[in-house]
Backbone as JSON, one array per atom type, in Angstrom:
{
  "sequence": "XXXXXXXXXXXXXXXXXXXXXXXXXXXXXXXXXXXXXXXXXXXXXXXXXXXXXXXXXXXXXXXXXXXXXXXXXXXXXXXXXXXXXXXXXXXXXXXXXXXXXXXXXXXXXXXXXXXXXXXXXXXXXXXXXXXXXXXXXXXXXXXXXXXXXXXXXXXXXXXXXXXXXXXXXXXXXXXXXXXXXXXXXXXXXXXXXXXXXXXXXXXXXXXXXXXXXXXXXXXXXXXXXXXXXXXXXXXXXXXXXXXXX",
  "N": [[-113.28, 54.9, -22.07], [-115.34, 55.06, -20.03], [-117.51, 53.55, -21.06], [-117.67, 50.8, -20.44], [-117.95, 47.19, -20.9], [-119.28, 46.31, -22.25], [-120.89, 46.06, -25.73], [-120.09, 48.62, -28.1], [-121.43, 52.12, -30.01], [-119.82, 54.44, -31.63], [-121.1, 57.8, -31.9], [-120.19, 59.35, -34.12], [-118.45, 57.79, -35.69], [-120.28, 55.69, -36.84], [-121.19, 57.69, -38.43], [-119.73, 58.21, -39.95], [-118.68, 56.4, -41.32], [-121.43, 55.85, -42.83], [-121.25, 58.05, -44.5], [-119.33, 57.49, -46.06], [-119.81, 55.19, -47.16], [-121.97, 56.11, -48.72], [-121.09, 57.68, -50.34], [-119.16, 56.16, -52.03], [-121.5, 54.85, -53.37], [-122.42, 52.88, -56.13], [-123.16, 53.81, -59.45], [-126.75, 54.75, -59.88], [-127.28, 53.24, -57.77], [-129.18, 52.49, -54.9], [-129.14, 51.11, -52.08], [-127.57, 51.31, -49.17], [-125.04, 48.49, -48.39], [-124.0, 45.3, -46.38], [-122.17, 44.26, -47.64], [-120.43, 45.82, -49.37], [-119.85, 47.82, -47.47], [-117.68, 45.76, -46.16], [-116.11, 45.28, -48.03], [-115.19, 47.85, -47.97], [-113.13, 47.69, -46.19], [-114.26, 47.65, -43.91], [-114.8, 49.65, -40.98], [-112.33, 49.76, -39.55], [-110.33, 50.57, -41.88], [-112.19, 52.53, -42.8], [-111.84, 54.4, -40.71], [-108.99, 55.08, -40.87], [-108.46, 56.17, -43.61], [-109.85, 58.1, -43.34], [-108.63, 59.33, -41.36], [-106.27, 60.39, -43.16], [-107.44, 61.7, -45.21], [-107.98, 63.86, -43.49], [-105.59, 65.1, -42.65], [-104.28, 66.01, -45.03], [-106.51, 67.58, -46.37], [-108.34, 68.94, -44.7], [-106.86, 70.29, -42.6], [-104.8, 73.62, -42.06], [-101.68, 73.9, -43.74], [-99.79, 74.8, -41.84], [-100.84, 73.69, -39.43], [-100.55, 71.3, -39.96], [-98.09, 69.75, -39.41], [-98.09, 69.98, -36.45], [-100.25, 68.34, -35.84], [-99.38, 65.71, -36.27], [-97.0, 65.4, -34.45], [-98.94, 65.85, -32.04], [-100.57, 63.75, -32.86], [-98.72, 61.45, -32.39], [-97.9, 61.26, -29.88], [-99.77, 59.9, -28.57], [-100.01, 57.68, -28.62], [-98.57, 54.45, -27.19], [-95.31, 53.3, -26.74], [-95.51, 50.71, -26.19], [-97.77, 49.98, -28.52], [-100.0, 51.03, -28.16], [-102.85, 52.49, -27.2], [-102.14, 55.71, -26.15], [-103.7, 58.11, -23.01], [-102.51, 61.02, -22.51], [-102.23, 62.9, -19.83], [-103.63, 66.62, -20.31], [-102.35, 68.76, -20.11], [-99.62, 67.56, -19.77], [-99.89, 66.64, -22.93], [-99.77, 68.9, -24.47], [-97.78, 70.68, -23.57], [-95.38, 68.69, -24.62], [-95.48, 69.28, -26.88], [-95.33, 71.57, -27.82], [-93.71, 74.78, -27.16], [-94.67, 77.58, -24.6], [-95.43, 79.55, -26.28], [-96.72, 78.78, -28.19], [-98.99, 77.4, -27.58], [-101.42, 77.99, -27.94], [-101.77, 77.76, -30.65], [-101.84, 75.01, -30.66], [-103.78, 73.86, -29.08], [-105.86, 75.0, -30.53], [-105.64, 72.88, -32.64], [-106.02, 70.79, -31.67], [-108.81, 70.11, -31.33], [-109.72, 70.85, -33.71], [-109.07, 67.86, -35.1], [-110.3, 67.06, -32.77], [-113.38, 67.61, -33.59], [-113.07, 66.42, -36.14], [-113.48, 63.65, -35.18], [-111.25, 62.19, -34.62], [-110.05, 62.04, -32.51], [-110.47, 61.97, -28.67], [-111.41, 64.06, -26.04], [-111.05, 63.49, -22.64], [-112.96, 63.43, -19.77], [-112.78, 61.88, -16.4], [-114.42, 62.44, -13.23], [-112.74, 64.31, -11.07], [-110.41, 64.33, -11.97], [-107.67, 65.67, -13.53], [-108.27, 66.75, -17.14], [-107.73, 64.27, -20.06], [-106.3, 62.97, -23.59], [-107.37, 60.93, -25.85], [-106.94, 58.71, -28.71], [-109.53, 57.96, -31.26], [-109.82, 55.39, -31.71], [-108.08, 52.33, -32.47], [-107.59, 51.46, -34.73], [-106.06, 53.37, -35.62], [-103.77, 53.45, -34.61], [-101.51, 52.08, -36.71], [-100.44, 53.36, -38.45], [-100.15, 56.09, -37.53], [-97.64, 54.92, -36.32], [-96.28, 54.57, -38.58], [-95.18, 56.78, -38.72], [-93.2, 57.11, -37.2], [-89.89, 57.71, -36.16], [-87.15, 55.57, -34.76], [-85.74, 57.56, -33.11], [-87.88, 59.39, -32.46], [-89.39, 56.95, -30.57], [-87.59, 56.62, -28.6], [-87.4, 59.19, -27.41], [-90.24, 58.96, -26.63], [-90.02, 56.92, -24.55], [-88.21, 58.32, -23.22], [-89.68, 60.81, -22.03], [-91.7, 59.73, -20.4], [-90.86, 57.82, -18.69], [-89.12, 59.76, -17.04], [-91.39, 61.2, -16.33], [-92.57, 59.69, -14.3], [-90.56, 59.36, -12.3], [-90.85, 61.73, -11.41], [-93.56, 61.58, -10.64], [-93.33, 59.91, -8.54], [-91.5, 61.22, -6.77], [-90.93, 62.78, -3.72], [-91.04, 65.3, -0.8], [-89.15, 64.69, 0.98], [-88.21, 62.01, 0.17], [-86.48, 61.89, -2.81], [-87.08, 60.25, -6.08], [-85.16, 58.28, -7.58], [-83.1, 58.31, -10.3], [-81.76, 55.72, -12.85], [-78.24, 55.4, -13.74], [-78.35, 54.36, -16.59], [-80.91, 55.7, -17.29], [-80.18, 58.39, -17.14], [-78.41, 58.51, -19.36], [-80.16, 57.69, -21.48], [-81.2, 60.46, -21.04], [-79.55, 61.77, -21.99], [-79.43, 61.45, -25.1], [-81.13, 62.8, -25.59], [-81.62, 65.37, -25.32], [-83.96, 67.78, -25.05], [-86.38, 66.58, -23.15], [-85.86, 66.76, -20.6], [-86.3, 69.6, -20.7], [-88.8, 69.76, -21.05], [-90.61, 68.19, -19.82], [-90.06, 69.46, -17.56], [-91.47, 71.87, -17.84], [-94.26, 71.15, -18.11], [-94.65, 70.55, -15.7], [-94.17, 72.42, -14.17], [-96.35, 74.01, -15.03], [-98.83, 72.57, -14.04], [-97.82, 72.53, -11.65], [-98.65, 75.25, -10.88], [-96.8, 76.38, -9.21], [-94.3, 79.08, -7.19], [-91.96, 77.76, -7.54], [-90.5, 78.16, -4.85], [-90.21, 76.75, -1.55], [-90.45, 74.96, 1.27], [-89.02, 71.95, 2.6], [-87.09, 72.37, -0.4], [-89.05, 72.09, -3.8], [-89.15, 68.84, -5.45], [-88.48, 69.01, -8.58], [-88.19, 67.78, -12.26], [-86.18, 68.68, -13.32], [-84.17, 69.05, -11.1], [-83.86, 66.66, -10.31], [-83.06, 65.2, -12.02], [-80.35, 66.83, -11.61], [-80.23, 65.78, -9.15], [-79.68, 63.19, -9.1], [-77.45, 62.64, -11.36], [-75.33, 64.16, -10.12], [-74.98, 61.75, -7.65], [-74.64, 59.74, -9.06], [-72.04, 60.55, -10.13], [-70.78, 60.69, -7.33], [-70.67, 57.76, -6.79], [-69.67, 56.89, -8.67], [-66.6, 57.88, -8.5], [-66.01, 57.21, -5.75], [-65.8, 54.16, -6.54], [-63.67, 54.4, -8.11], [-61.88, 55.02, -6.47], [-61.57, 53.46, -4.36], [-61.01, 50.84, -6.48], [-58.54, 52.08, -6.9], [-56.77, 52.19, -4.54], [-56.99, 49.11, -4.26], [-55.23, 48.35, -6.28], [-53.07, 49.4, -5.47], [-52.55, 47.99, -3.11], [-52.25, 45.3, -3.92], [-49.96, 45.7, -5.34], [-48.32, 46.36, -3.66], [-48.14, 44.05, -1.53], [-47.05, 42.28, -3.81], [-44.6, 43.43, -4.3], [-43.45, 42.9, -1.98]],
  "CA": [[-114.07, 56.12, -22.11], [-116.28, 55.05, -19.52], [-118.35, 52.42, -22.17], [-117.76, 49.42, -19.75], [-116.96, 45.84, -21.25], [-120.68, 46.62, -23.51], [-120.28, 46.46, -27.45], [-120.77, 50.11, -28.25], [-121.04, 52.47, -30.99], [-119.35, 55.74, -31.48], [-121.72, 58.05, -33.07], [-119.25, 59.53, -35.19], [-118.01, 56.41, -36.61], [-121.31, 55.26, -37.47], [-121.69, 58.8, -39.47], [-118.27, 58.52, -41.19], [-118.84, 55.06, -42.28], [-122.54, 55.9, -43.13], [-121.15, 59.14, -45.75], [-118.15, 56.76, -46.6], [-120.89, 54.02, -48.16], [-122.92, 56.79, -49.39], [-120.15, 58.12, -51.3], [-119.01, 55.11, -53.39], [-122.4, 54.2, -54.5], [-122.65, 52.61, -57.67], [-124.61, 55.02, -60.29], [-128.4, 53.95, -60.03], [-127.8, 51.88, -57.08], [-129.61, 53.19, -53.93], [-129.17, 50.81, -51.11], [-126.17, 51.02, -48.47], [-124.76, 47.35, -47.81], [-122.92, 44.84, -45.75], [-120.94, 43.63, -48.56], [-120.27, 47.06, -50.01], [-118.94, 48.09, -46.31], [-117.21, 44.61, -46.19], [-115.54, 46.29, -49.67], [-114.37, 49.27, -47.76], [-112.37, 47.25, -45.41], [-115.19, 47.65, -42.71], [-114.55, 50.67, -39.72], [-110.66, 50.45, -39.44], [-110.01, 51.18, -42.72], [-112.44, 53.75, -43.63], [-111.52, 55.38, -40.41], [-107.66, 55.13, -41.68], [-108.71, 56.57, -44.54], [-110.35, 59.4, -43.06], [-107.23, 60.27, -40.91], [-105.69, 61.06, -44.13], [-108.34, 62.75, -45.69], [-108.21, 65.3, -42.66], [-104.13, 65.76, -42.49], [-104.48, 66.66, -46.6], [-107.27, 68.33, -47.31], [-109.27, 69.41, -43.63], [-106.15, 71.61, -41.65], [-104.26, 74.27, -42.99], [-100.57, 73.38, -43.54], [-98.65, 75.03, -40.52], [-101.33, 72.69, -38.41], [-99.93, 69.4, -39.74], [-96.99, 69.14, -37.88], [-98.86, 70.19, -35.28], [-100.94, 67.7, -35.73], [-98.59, 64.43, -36.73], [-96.7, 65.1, -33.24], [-99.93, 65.31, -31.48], [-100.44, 62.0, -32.97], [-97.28, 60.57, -31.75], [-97.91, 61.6, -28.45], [-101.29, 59.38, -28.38], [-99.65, 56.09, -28.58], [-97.32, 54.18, -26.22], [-94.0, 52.12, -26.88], [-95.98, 48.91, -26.66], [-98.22, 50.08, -29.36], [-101.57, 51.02, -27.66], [-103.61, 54.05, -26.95], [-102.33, 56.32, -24.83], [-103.98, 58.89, -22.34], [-101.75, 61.57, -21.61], [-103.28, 64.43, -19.39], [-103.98, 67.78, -21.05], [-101.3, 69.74, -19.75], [-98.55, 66.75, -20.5], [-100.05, 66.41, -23.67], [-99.41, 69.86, -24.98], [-96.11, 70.59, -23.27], [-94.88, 67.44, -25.04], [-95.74, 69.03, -28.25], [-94.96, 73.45, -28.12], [-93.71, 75.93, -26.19], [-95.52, 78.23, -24.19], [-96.21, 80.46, -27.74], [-97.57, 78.08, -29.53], [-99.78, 76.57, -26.97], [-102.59, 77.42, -28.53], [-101.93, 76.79, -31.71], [-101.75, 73.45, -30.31], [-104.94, 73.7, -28.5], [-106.83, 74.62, -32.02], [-105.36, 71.95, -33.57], [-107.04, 69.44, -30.81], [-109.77, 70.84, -31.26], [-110.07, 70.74, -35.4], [-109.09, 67.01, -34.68], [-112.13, 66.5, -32.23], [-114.09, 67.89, -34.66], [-112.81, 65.56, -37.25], [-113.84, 62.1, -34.54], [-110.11, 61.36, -34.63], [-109.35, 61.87, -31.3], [-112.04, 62.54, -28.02], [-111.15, 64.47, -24.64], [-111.96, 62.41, -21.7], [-112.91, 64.14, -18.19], [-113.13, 61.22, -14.8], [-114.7, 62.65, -11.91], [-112.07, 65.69, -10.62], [-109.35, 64.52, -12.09], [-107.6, 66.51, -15.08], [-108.74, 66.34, -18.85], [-106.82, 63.32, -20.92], [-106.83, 63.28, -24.75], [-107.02, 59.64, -26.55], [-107.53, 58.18, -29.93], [-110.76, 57.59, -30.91], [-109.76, 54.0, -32.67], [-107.28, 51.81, -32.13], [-107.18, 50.85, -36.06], [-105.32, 54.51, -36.6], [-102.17, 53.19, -34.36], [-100.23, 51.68, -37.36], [-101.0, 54.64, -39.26], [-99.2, 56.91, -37.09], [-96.43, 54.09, -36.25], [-95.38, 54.91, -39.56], [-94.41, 58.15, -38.81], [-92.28, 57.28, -36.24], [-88.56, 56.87, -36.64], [-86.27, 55.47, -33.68], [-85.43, 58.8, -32.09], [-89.26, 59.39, -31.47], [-90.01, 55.95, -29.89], [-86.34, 57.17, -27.48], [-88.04, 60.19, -26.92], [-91.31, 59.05, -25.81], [-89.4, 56.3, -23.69], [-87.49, 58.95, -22.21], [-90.63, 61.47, -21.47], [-92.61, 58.95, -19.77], [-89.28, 57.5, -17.66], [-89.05, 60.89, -16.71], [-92.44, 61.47, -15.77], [-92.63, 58.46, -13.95], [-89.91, 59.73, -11.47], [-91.39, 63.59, -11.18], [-94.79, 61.61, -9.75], [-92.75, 59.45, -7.84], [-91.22, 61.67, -6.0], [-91.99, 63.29, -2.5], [-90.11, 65.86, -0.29], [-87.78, 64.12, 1.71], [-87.44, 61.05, -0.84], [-86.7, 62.15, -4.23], [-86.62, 59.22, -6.51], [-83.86, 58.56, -7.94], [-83.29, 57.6, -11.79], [-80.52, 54.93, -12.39], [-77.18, 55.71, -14.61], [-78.72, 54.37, -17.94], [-81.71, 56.64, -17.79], [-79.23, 59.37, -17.5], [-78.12, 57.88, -20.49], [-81.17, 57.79, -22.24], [-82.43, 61.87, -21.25], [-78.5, 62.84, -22.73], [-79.83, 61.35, -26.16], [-82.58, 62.95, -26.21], [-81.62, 66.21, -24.56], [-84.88, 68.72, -24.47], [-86.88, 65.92, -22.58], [-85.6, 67.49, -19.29], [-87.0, 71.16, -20.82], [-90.67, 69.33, -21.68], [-91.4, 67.72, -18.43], [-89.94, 70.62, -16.24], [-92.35, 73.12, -18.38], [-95.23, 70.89, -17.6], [-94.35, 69.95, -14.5], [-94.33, 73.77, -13.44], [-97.64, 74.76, -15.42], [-99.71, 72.1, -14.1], [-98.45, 72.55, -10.66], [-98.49, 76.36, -10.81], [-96.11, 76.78, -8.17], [-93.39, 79.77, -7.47], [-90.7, 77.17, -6.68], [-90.19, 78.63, -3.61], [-90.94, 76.05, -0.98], [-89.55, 74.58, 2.07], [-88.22, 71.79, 1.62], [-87.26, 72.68, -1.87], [-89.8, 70.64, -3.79], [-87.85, 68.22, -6.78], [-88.96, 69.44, -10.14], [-87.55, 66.84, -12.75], [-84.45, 69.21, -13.79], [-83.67, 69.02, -9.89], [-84.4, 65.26, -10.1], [-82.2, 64.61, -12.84], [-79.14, 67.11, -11.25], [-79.61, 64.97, -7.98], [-79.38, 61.61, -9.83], [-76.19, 62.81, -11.81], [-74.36, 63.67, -8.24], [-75.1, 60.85, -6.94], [-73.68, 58.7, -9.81], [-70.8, 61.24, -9.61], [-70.11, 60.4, -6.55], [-70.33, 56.69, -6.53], [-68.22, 56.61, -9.61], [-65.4, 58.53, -8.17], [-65.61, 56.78, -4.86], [-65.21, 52.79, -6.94], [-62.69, 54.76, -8.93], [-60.4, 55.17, -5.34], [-61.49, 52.01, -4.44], [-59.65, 50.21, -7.43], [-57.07, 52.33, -6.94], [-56.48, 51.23, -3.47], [-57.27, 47.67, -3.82], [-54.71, 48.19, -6.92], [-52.08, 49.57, -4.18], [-51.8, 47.46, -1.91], [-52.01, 44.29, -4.78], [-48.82, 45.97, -5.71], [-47.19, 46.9, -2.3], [-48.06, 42.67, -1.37], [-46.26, 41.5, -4.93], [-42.86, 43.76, -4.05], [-42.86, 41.86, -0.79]],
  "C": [[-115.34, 56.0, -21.28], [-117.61, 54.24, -20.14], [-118.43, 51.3, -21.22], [-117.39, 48.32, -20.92], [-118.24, 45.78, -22.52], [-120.25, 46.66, -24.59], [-120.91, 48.13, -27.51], [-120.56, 50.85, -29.56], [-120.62, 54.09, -31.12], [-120.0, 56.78, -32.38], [-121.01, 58.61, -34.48], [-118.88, 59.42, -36.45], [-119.06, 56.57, -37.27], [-121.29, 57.0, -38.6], [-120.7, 59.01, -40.41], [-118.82, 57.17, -42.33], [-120.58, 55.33, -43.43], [-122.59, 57.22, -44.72], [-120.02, 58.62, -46.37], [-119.07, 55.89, -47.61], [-121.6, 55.05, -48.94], [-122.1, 57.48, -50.74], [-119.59, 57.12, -52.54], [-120.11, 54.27, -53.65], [-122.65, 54.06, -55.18], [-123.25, 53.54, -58.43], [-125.78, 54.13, -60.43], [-128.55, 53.68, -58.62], [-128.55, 52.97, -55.66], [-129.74, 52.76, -52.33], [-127.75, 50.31, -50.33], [-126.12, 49.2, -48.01], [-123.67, 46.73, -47.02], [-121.79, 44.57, -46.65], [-120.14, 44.87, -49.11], [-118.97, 47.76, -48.57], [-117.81, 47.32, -45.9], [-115.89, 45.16, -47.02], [-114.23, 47.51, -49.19], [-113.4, 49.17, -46.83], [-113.22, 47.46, -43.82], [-114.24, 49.36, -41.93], [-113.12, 50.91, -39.41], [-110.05, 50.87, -40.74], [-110.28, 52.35, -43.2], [-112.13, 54.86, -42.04], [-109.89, 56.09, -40.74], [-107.57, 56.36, -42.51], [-109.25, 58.07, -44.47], [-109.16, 60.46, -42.12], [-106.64, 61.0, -41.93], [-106.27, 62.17, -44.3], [-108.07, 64.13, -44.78], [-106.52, 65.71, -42.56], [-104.15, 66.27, -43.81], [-105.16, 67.25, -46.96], [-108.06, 69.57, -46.38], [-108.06, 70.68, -43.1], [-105.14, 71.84, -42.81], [-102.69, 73.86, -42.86], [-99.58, 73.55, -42.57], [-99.6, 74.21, -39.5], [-100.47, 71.08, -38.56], [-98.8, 68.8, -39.11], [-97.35, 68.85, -36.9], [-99.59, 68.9, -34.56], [-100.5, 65.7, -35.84], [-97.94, 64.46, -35.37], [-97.64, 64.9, -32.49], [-100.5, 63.59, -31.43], [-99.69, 60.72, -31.87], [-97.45, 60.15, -30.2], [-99.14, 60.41, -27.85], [-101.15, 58.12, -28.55], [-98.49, 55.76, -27.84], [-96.32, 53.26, -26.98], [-94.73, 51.13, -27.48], [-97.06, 48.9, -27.14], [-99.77, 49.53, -28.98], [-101.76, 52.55, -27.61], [-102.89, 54.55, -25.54], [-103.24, 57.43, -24.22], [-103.45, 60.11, -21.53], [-102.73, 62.77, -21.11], [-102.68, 65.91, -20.28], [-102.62, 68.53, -20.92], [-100.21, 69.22, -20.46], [-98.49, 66.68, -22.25], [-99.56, 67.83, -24.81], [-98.13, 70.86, -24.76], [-95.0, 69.69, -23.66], [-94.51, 68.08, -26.32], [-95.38, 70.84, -28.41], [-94.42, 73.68, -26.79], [-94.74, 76.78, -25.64], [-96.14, 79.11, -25.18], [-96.68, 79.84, -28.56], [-98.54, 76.63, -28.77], [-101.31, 76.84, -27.29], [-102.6, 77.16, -29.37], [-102.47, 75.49, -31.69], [-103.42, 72.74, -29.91], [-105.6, 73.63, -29.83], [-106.72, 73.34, -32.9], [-106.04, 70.59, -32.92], [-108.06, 69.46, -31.07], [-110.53, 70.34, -32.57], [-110.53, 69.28, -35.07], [-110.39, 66.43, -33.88], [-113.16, 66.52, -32.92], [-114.26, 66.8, -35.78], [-113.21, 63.69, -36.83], [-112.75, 61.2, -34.71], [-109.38, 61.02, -33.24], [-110.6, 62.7, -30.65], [-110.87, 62.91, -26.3], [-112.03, 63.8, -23.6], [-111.75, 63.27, -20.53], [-113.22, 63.06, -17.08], [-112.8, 62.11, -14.06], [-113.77, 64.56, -11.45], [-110.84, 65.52, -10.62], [-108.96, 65.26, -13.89], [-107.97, 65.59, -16.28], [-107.54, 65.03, -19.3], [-107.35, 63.44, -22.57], [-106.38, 61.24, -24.8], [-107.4, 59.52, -28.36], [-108.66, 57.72, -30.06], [-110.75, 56.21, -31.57], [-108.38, 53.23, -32.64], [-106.16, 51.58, -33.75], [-106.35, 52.29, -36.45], [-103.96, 54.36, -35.76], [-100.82, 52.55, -35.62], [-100.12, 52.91, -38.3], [-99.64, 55.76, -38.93], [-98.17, 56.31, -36.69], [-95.13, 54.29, -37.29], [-94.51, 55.81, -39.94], [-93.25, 58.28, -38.27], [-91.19, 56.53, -36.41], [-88.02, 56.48, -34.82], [-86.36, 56.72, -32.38], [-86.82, 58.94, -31.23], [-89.86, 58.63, -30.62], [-89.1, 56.55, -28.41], [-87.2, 58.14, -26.71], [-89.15, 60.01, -25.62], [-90.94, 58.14, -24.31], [-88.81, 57.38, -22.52], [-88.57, 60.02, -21.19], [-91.12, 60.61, -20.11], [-91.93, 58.06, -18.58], [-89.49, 58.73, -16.9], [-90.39, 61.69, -15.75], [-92.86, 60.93, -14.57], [-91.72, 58.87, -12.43], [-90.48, 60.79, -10.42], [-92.55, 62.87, -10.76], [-94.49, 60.86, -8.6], [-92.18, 59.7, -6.25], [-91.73, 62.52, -4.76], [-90.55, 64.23, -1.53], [-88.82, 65.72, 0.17], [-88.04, 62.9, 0.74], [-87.67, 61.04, -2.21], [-86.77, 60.52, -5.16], [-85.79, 59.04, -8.1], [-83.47, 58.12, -9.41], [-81.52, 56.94, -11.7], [-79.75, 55.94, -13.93], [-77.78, 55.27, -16.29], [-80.28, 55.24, -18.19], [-81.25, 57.78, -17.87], [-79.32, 59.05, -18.96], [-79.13, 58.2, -21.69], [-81.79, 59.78, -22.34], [-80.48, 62.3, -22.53], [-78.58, 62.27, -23.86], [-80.95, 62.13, -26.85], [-82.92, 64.48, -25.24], [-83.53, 67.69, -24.22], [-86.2, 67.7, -23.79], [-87.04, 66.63, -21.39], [-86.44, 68.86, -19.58], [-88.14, 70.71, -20.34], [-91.0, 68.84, -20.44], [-91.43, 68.73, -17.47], [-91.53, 71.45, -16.89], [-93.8, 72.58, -18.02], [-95.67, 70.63, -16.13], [-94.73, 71.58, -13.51], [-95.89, 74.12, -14.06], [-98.63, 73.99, -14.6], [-99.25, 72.28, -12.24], [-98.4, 74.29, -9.76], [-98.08, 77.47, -9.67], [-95.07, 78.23, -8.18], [-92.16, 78.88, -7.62], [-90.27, 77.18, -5.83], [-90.86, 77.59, -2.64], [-89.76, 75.41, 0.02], [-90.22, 73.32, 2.83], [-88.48, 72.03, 0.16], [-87.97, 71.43, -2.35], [-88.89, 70.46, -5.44], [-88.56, 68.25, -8.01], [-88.22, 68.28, -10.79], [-86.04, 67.44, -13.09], [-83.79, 69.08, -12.21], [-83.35, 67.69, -9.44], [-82.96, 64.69, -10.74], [-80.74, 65.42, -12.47], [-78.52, 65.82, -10.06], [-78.81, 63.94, -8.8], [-77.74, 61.82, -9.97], [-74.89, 63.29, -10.72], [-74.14, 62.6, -7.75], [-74.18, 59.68, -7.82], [-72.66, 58.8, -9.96], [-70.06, 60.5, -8.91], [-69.33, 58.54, -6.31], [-69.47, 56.36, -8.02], [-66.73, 57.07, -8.6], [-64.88, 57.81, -6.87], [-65.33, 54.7, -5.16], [-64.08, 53.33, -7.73], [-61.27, 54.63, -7.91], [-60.66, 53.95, -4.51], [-60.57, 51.26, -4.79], [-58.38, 51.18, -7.37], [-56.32, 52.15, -5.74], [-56.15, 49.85, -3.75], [-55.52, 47.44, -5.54], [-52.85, 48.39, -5.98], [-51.35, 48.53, -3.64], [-51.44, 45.57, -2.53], [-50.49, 44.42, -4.55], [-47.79, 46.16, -5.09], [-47.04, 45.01, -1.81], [-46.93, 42.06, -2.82], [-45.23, 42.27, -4.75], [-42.68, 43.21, -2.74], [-42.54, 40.76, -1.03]]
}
């Protein structure tokens, strides 16, 4: 977040933790302590603790979905913070009618010092976690399919920046594999893929959107199937035309 390698403090934090101690103070007693904070499992717990608090009691109940995929979206595979940009981040997570929903619900969330919008220089917005200690948290939420998923998004994405007019790039036969598990992947990237680069499509050369990305690919594997398929059936031929001689 632009902090450098500096110990730093998030004011936030400090104000959660600071009405977190204030809250379980003994009756009588009147002075916040280390041991007491020590008690509360220090800063990753009571922010833990405060994630909850705000999915149960802070947003109204058609947000929490809302708000548990948002989650999801905010951590990678290999179980770190991610940064997805603004656009990705909310095309990941609605359709175009329920893109703001989505937006309010970031929003509440910011509010809440669970998650902070980051702006570098002139490149687009990114959303992150504001704590590392709320990744097992939301880990928990996540079954198989969703880890596939995000694997497959981010594969997918990965291609669609990849690519360039004349050399599309090309995804191999098991990432096929992987989007036809996990079929509206292909929707979610195209939909961002078009909002963020608010093109007609019209363009010469045609430029390779990911649904265009992922037709090439599947031609291409087409083809080279079909052409080792007459291959072996040659090389099976002429086996067979040599052993009747």
């Amino acid at each position: 977040m632009g902090w450098g390698q500096a110990q730093a403090i998030y004011s936030p934090h400090l104000q959660l933790a600071g009405a977190r101690l204030y809250e379980t103070l003994p009756e009588g007693a009147s002075t916040l302590t280390l041991r007491r904070y020590q008690q509360l499992g220090g800063i990753d717990e009571i922010v833990r603790g405060h994630l909850s608090h705000v999915l149960e009691s802070e947003l109204a109940r058609d947000q929490v979905p809302i708000a548990r995929e948002l989650f999801k979206q905010l951590i990678t595979p290999a179980q770190t913070r991610a940064a997805p940009a603004e656009a990705e981040l909310i095309a990941a997570v609605a359709d175009a009618t329920r893109a703001a929903a989505t937006n309010a619900v970031l929003e509440a969330l910011r509010r809440h010092g669970l998650v902070v919008r980051v702006v570098r220089g002139h490149r687009e917005a990114s959303w992150e976690l504001i704590h590392d200690s709320l990744i097992p948290r939301i880990q928990a939420w996540m079954d198989e399919h969703d880890l596939e998923r995000r694997r497959a998004l981010e594969m997918l994405r990965h291609h669609a920046r990849q690519s360039r007019p004349e050399a599309p790039s090309l995804l191999a036969a098991s990432e096929l594999r992987a989007l036809r598990a996990t079929p509206d992947v292909v929707e979610v990237v195209e939909r961002e893929w078009r909002e963020r680069a608010g093109l007609t499509m019209i363009a010469d050369p045609p430029l390779w959107t990911p649904a265009r990305l992922v037709a090439h690919a599947r031609a291409i594997h087409r083809r080279r199937r079909l052409a080792a398929g007459a291959l072996a059936a040659s090389v099976a031929v002429g086996l067979a035309v040599l052993g009747g001689a």
